[in-house]
FIZAKOL-335477 format. One record per residue (C-alpha): residue number from 1; chain; x, y, z. Coordinates in nm, 3 decimals. Example, Ala and Ser with C-alpha at 12.3 -4.5 7.8 and 13.67 -1.06 7.14 Angstrom:
% FIZAKOL-335477
1,A,1.230,-0.450,0.780
2,A,1.367,-0.106,0.714
% end
This chain:
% FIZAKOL-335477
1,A,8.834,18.956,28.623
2,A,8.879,19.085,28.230
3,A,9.138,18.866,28.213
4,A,8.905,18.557,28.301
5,A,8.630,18.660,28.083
6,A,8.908,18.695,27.774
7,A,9.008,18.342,27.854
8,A,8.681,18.247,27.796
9,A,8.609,18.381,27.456
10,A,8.686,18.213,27.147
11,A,8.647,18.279,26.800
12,A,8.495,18.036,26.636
13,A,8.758,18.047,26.364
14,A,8.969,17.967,26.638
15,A,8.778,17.673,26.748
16,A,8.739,17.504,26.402
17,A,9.131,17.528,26.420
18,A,9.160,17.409,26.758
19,A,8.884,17.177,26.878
20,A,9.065,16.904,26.996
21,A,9.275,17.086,27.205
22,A,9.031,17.299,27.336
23,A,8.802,17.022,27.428
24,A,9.098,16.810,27.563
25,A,9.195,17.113,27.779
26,A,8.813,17.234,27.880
27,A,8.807,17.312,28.249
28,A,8.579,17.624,28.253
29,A,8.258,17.735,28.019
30,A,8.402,17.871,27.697
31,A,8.155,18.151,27.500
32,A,8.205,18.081,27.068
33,A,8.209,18.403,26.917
34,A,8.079,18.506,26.535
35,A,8.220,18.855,26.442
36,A,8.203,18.920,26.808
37,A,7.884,18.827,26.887
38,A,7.814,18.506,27.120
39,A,7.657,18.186,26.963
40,A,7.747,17.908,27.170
41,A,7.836,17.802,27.505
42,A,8.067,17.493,27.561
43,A,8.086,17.387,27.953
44,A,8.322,17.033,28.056
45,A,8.082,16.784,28.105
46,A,8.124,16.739,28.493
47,A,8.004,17.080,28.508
48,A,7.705,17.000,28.230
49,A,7.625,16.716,28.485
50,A,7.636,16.929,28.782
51,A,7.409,17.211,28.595
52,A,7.153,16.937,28.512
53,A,7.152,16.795,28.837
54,A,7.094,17.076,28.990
55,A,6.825,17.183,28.736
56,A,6.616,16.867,28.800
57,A,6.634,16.921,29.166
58,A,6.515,17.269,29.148
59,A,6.225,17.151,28.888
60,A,6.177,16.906,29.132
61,A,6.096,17.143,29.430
62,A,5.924,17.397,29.185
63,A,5.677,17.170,29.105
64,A,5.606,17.031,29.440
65,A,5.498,17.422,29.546
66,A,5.312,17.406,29.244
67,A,5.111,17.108,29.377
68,A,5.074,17.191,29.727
69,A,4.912,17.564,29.605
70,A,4.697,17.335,29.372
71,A,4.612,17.136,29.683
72,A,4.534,17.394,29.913
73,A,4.341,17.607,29.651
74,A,3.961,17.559,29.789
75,A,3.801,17.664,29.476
76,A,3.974,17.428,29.246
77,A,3.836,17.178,29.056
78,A,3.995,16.874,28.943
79,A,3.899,16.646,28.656
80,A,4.055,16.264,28.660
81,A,4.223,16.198,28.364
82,A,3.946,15.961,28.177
83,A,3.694,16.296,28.226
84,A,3.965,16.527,28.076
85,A,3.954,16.300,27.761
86,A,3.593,16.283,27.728
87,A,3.562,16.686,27.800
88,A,3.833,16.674,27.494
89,A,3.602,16.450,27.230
90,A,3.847,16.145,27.254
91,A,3.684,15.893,27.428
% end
C-alpha cells in the first residue's frame, strides 16, 4: 500500500523535467508535490471522464430529492419566475 501511494507522488521539479513522459505513461491519479506539500492532482482522462460522469449523475439524483422535498413541503410557497423579478425591482 506505501508503495502505491509513493508511486503516486511527484515532485513537481520532477514533473517540469518529465511531463511528457509522465503524461504519456498516466494510468493512475498522480499528487504534484511543493516542498512536500500537495498542490495538484493529475488523473488520465478516462478516469476524469468517469469522475464527471459520475458526478453529474449523482447531482442529478441530488437534486431530484431536492425537488420532491420542495414538492411535498405543504407550507411552501412558490413564486413563478416573472413574480420573482418583479419582487426583485426588475420588471
Amino acid at each position: 500500500m506505501i508503495e502505491q501511494f509513493e508511486q503516486m507522488i511527484l515532485p513537481i521539479t520532477e514533473f517540469r523535467h518529465k511531463m511528457t513522459e509522465t503524461l504519456e505513461g498516466l494510468t493512475l491519479p498522480r499528487i504534484l508535490m511543493n516542498r512536500d506539500k500537495p498542490k495538484a492532482v493529475i488523473v488520465p482522462y478516462e478516469m476524469y471522464k468517469a469522475m464527471e460522469i459520475a458526478l453529474e449523475d449523482q447531482m442529478d439524483y441530488i437534486l431530484g430529492v431536492v425537488a420532491s422535498e420542495r414538492l411535498n413541503d405543504k407550507e411552501a410557497t412558490y413564486l413563478t419566475h416573472d413574480e420573482f423579478w418583479k419582487q426583485m425591482g426588475n420588471k
